[in-house]
Each structure stands twice: as structure tokens, then as C-alpha cells.
C-alpha positions, 0 to 999 in steps of 0.5 A, a space after each residue: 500500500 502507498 505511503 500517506 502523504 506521498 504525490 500520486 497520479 490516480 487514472 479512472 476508468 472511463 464509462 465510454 471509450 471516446 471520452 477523455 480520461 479523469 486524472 487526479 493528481 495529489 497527496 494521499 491522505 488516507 487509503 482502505 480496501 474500498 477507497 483511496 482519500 486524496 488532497 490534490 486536483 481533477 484533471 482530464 487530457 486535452 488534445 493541444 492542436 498547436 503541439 499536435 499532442 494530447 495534455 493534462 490540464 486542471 479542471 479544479 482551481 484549487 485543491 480539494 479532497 477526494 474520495 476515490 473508490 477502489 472499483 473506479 480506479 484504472 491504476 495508481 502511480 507513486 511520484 518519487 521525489 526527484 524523478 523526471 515524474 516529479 519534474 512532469 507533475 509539476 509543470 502539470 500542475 501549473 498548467 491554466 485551468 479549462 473552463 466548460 461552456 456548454 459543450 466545449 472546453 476552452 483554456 483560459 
């Protein structure tokens, strides 16, 4: 089991095939055999038609705390302090938030 307080990157599974994943990215704050607790962001991948190339881009402004079932978890990364993961998160992390209007996502 995962340490708490250690930086995680959680991917959940999709409902449907065509749509963007669900990301969560920060620090464990408590783990059981049904759910992981996490204090952190919801991010989902955009495809960035400047760079040709799908990224991670924040849906929440700040951080709140998530209660992520088990079942709904399609796998869960440790992010190590000084590895090219930690560096990534980072930048990931500072990247500006997407707001929804209507149907389409738009980058502030």
C-alpha cells in the first residue's frame, strides 16, 4: 500500500471509450480496501492542436479532497521525489485551468 502523504497520479476508468480520461493528481491522505482519500486536483487530457499532442490540464482551481473508490480506479502511480515524474507533475500542475461552456472546453 502507498505511503500517506506521498504525490500520486490516480487514472479512472472511463464509462465510454471516446471520452477523455479523469486524472487526479495529489497527496494521499488516507487509503482502505474500498477507497483511496486524496488532497490534490481533477484533471482530464486535452488534445493541444498547436503541439499536435494530447495534455493534462486542471479542471479544479484549487485543491480539494477526494474520495476515490477502489472499483473506479484504472491504476495508481507513486511520484518519487526527484524523478523526471516529479519534474512532469509539476509543470502539470501549473498548467491554466479549462473552463466548460456548454459543450466545449476552452483554456483560459
Amino acid at each position: 500500500m502507498i505511503e500517506q502523504g506521498k504525490r500520486i497520479r490516480i487514472i479512472m476508468t472511463r464509462a465510454f471509450e471516446d471520452e477523455p480520461p479523469t486524472i487526479f493528481r495529489g497527496e494521499l491522505n488516507g487509503a482502505s480496501e474500498v477507497m483511496l482519500e486524496i488532497i490534490g486536483r481533477r484533471y482530464t487530457k486535452i488534445f493541444d492542436t498547436a503541439t499536435d499532442r494530447a495534455e493534462e490540464r486542471p479542471l479544479d482551481q484549487t485543491d480539494k479532497t477526494y474520495a476515490i473508490p477502489m472499483a473506479s480506479i484504472r491504476f495508481v502511480e507513486t511520484i518519487e521525489s526527484g524523478s523526471r515524474e516529479e519534474e512532469l507533475d509539476q509543470k502539470i500542475r501549473s498548467e491554466k485551468m479549462i473552463f466548460r461552456k456548454g459543450a466545449l472546453a476552452t483554456v483560459d
